[in-house]
C-alpha positions, -999 to 999 in steps of 0.1 A, spaced: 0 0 0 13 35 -10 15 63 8 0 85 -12 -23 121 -7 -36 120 30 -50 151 34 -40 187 28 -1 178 42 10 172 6 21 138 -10 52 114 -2 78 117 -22 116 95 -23 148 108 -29 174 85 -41 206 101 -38 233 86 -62 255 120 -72 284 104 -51 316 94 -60 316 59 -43 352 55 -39 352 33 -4 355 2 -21 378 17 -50 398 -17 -46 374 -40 -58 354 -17 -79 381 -13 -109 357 -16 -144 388 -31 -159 399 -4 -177 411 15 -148 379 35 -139 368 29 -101 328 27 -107 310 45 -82 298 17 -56 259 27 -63 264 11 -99 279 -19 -91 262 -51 -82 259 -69 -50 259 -105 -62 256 -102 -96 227 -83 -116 214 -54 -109 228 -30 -96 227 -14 -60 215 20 -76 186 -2 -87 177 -22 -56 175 14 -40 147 26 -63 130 -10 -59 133 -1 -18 116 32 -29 91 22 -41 78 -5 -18 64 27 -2 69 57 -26 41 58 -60 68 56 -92 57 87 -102 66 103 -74 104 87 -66 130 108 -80 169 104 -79 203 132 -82 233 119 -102 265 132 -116 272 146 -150 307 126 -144 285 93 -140 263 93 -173 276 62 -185 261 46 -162 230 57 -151 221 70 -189 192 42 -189 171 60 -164 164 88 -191 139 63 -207 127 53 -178 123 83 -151 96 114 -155 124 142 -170 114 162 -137 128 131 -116 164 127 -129 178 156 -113 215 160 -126 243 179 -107 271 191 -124 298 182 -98 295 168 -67 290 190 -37 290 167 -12 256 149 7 245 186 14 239 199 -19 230 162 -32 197 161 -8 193 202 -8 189 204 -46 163 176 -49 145 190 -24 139 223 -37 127 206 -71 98 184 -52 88 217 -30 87 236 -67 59 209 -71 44 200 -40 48 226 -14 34 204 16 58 174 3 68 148 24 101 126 17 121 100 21 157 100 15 171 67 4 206 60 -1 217 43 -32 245 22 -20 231 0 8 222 -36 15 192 -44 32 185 -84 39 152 -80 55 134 -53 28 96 -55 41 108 -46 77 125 -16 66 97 -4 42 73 -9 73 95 13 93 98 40 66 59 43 59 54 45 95 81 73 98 64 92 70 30 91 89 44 104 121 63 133 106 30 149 96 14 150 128 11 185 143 34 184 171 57 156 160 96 166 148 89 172 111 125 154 107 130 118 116 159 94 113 161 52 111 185 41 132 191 5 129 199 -16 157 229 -17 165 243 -54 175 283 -53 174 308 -25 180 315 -11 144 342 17 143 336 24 110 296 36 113 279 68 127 260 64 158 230 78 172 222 81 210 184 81 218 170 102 241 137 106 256 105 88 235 77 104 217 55 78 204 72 62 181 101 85 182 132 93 205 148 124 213 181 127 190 206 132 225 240 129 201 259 116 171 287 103 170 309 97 141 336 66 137 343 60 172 368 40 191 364 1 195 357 8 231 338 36 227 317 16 201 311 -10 225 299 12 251 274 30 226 260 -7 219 250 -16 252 241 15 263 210 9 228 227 36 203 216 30 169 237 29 138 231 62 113 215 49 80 211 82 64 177 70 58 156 99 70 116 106 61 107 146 68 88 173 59 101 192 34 100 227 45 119 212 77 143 195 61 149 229 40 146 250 71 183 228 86 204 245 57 184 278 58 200 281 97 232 267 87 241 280 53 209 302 42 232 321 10 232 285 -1 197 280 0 189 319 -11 209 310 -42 193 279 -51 162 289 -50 169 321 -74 179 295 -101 159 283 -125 166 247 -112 153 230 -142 183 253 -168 212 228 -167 235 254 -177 220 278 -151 227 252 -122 260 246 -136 269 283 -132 254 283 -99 273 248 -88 307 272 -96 300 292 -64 282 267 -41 308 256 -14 315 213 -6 288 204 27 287 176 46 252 166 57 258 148 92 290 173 100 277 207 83 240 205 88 230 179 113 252 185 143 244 209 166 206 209 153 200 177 175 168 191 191 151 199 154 158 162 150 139 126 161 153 86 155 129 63 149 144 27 158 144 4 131 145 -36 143 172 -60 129 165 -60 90 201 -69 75 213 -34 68 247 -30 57 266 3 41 287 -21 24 314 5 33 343 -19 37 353 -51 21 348 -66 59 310 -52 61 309 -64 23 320 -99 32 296 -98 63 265 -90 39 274 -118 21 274 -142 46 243 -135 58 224 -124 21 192 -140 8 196 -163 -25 212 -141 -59 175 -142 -70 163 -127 -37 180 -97 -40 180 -92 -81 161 -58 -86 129 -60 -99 123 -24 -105 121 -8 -140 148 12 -130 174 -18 -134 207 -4 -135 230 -27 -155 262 -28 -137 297 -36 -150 313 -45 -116 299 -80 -93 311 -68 -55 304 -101 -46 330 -117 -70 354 -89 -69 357 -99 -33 360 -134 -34 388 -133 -64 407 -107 -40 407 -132 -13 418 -161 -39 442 -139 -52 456 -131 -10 455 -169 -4 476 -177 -35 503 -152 -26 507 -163 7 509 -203 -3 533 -192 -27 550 -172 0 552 -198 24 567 -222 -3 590 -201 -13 605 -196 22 604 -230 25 624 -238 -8 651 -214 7 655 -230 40 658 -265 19 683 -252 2 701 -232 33 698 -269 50 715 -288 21 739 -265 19 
């Protein structure tokens, strides 16, 4: 069931943001002609790509017609199919990238050009999800409680958090509203001990899944950076040429570090049970995804959107680790061979 026109509030609307560079997994990501391809348009076991199981996680609670994605100039290659398969006004395409600011601001401003009272839900284009229908119940429910009158119009899944992972953002819960907690602190790529700590004290990991109103959402870069948004919004934001002149002036922001933090209180976490989620950020979390992933077939893409992808992370992976085991038999054998030799002589 969609979430679709409730009452005067405005529609739901998805953002899939894949205008990053991807580079984390550069070392397994090589297209074999030296280009890294960013992680969003390679596959997870094969077939689609993750760019494509994204907008199929979109829409298990967005309307098609109503999910729209940011990509790179610099990537056309590869998402070039979504031009026969996205509304025009749903393909939004940055010149540069500007960093996760600018990739969810611009977006935004297009839908609110459309649908003042919008609601949204951001949706990274990079992830792994194991368990899809407990997320998607999550994110429908976070897009109903946004819109209630005296609810935080901006509201972050936090996954559960079951092992100490240095490598993830964290998110300390504080006091519950319903459905929703009190955003008390992030934390950013803490210590092993520090990590462990934040598990059992209940911290949840940051997704960067987040369903909002959009005026709210908007109103977090007008405090932080309002030339920005000033600027923006006196562009024709549907001129390519006019928001590449624009992009020339707009400075690099960082979402989490140059919106987010220090706006806690304008903020809520809505905890998000064990589903399987994974930022495949690392070949560790990679290989962890794996070992705990559906079937190939479960988590092919069935959206229209299907992304081809030239890179398998999945294989890529497992011929790195042949590839380490065979240098360190032939390692081992070789030290050997010289000791024979240093014995005989």
């Amino acid at each position: 069931m969609y979430l679709d026109r409730t009452d005067a509030r405005g529609d739901s609307w998805a953002i899939v943001l894949a205008g990053g560079d991807g580079t984390r997994l550069r070392s397994l990501t090589d297209d074999g002609a030296g280009n890294a391809v960013p992680k969003q348009f390679c596959s997870f076991v094969g077939g689609a790509s993750l760019l494509a199981q994204a907008f199929t996680r979109a829409h298990a609670v967005i309307g098609r017609e109503r999910t729209t994605t940011i990509v790179s100039a610099a990537h056309a290659r590869y998402w070039q199919s979504l031009q026969r398969t996205l509304p025009a006004d749903n393909l939004v395409v940055q010149p540069t990238n500007r960093g996760t600011g600018i990739g969810l601001l611009l977006p935004a401003l297009r839908i609110v050009e459309r649908d003042p009272a919008a609601r949204i839900l951001i949706v990274p284009s990079d992830h792994y999800v194991e368990d899809e229908s407990a997320l998607a119940v999550a994110a429908r429910l976070a897009l109903q409680e946004v819109q209630k009158p005296h609810a935080r119009g901006i509201a972050l899944l936090g996954l559960a958090a079951d092992v100490p992972d240095t490598e993830l953002g964290y998110i300390v819960p504080g006091r519950a509203h319903g459905a929703f907690f009190d955003v008390e602190r992030f934390l950013e790529k803490p210590s092993h001990d520090e990590a462990g700590r934040l598990v059992r004290r209940g911290a949840l990991w940051n997704s960067f899944i987040l369903a909002c109103r959009a005026h709210c959402l908007i109103e977090l870069f007008v405090t932080r950076c309002p030339e920005v948004v000033e600027a923006l919004r006196a562009t024709d934001l549907h001129d390519y040429a006019a928001i590449v002149r624009i992009y020339e002036q707009l400075p690099q922001l960082d979402f989490s570090r140059d919106i987010v933090i220090g706006q806690e209180g304008r903020l809520a976490v809505m905890p998000v049970p064990h589903c399987g989620w994974s930022d495949l950020g690392t070949p560790e979390r990679l290989a962890e995804a794996l070992a705990h992933c559906a079937p190939p077939s479960a988590v092919a893409a069935t959206s229209s959107n299907a992304v081809e992808s030239p890179v398998n992370l999945a294989l890529r992976l497992r011929q790195r680790e042949e590839k380490a085991t065979r240098e360190s038999v032939g390692g081992r054998e070789s030290v050997g061979s010289r000791e024979s030799v240093g014995a005989r002589g």
